[in-house]
Structure formats: structure tokens, C-alpha cells
C-alpha positions as a printed Julia matrix, in Angstrom:
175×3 Matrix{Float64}:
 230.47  406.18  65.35
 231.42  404.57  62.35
 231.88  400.99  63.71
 228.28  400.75  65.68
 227.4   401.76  61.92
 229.29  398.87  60.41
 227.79  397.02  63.23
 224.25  397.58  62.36
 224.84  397.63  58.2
 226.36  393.74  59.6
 223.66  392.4   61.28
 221.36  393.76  58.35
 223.05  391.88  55.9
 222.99  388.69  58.29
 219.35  388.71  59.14
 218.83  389.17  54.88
 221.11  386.26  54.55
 219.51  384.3   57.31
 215.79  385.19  55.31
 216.79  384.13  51.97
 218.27  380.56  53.96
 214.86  379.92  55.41
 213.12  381.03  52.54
 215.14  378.53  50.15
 214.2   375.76  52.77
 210.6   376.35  52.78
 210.76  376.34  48.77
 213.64  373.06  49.32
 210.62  371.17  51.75
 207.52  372.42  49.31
 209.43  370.46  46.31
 210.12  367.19  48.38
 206.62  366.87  48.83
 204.18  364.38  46.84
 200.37  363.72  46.57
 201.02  360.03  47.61
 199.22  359.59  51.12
 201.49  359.41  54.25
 202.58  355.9   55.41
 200.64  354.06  58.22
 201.61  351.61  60.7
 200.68  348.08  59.33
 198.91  345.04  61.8
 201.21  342.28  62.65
 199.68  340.21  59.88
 201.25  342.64  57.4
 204.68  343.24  58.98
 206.78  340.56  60.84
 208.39  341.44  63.93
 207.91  342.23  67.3
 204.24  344.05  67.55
 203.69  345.46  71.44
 200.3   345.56  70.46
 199.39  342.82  68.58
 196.89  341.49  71.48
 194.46  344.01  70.47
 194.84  344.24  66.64
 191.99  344.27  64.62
 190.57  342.19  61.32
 193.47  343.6   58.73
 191.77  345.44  56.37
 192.29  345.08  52.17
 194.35  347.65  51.3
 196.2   347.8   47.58
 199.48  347.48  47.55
 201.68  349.56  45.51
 202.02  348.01  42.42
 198.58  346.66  42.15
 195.47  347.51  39.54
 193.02  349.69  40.75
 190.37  347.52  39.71
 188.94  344.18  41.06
 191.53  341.77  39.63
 188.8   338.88  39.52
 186.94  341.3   37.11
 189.82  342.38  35.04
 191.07  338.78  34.21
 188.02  338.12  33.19
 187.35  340.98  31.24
 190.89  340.08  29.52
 189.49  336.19  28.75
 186.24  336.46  28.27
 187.47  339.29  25.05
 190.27  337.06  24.31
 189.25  336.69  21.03
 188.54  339.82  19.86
 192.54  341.94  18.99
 193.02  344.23  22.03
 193.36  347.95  21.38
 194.26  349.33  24.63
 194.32  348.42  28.28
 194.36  350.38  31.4
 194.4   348.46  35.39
 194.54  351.51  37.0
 191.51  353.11  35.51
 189.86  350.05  34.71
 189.15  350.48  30.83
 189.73  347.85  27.94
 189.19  348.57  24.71
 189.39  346.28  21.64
 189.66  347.08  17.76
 187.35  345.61  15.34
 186.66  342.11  14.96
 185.63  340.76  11.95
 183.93  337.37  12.38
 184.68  335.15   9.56
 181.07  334.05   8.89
 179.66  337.25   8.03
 182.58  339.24   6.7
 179.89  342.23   6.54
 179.61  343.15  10.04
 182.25  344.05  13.05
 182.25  344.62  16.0
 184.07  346.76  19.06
 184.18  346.38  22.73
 184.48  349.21  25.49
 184.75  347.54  29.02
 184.71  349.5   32.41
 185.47  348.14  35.37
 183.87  350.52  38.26
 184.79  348.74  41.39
 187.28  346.85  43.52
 184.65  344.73  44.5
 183.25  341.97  42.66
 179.66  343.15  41.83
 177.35  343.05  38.89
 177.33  346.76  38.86
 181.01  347.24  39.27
 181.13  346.53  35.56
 179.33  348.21  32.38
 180.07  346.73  28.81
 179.54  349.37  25.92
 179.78  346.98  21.83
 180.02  349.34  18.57
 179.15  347.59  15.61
 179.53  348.38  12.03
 178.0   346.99   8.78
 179.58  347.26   5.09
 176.83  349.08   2.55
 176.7   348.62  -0.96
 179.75  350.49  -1.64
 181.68  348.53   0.75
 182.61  351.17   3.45
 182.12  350.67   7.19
 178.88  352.57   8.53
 177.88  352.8   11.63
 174.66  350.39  13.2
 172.81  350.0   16.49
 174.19  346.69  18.19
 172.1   345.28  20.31
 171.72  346.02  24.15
 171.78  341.97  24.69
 175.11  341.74  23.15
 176.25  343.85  25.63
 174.37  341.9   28.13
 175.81  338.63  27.23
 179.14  339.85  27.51
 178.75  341.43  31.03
 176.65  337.79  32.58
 179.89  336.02  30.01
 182.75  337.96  31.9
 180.62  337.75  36.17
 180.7   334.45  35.19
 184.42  333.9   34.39
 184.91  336.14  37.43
 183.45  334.5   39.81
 185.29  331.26  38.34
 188.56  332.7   38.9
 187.42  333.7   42.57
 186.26  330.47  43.23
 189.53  328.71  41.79
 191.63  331.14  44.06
 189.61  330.73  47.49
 189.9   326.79  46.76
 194.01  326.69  46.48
């Protein structure tokens, strides 16, 4: 009697061992994973080699490549140029913000300016891009208050930086 018990205690203690294996896996596989998407197969334009398939590929498709801004790079480099002047505060490709600090220009040492630029899109469009300018003036006892800039100065520097982008997009299809 006592060895079908040793038997059974045995193949208790097995199965237990054989649950906490499979649960450690499950918890092993959950960490491994990631939020990046899976990988796809890639059209013969993007991958050299022998493609089976290649007869019946279709127009390859602009996808971003690791590594690049999330933003439309036309717009971004001319976001970066077109502000060039102004000292740069932070900068962000992924998420497609620039801001500046203030800028003081030298003829009227009384007012300065700020710059808040968003890039919305990976296309090149008018609306993939919204331009926000802060300015302060200095009152009488010389501290920096807070004044309504004008919605064309905001204006002008959207049409300034559409215009260096599509510049830059014309210099690129051209070489």
C-alpha cells in the first residue's frame, strides 16, 4: 500500500512542478513581448534578393523607417531654417514640436518674441502645420508682461516656412 501511495504523492509533486514550468513560461513569453508592430514582408524594391513574386508586386508604399522623424521632413527642415534665427529651446521629430526661447530683436529692445511650431502631418500640406508666436513687451518698470501678437505674425511664419518646404522638396525631386 504504501508505495502506490508514494506513487501518487510522486506524480502530485510532478504535475505541481510541471504547472509552475509552464506557468514561468507564459510569464517568460508575456515579458519578451513589445508594443512595436510585427515585421512584414517587404516588395522587392525594398529588399534585394530573389523575390518568387516579384511579377505581381505592387506600387511600394512610404513607410518610415526606423530611425526616422515622425513628421514630414520637408516641413521640419523648414521649420528648423525658416526659425533659424530665433535661439532654439527645444525640439522634438517624433512628435513634431519646436519651440524657441525669446528673441530680442535689436531694434526695439522693448519687445520679444516666442515661437511654438507643430508639425501635424507626414504629408506636406498647409494644414499639416499650425504656428502659435508669444510676445512680450517691457512696461515702465522694465519687467516682461505679457501682449497679444498678432495672428499675421503667425501667418507669415507658416506661408515663410510652406515656402522653404516646398523649396527643399523641389531641390530633392530635382537631384
Amino acid at each position: 500500500m504504501e508505495r502506490g501511495t508514494m506513487a501518487f504523492e510522486r506524480g502530485s509533486m510532478l504535475r505541481g512542478v510541471a504547472a509552475g514550468v509552464l506557468a514561468l513560461s507564459v510569464l517568460g513569453m508575456g515579458a519578451c513581448s513589445s508594443n512595436k508592430p510585427p515585421k512584414t514582408f517587404t516588395s522587392q524594391s525594398e529588399e534585394p534578393g530573389f523575390q518568387p513574386f516579384g511579377l505581381f508586386k505592387k506600387a511600394p508604399k512610404a513607410a518610415a523607417s526606423e530611425g526616422s522623424i515622425g513628421v514630414n521632413g520637408f516641413l521640419w527642415r523648414a521649420s528648423l531654417d525658416t526659425l533659424a534665427f530665433m535661439p532654439l529651446a527645444s525640439a522634438d521629430p517624433y512628435g513634431g514640436v519646436i519651440v524657441t526661447d525669446w528673441y530680442i530683436n535689436p531694434e526695439k529692445p522693448d519687445e520679444r518674441f516666442k515661437a511654438t511650431v507643430y508639425i501635424l502631418d507626414t504629408r506636406l500640406r498647409a494644414d499639416g502645420l499650425n504656428v502659435t508666436i508669444f510676445k512680450q513687451a517691457k512696461d515702465a518698470s522694465g519687467a516682461w508682461v505679457d501682449t497679444a501678437a498678432s495672428d499675421q505674425t503667425a501667418t507669415d511664419i507658416e506661408n515663410a516656412i510652406l515656402t522653404r518646404a516646398r523649396q527643399l522638396r523641389l531641390s530633392n525631386i530635382r537631384n
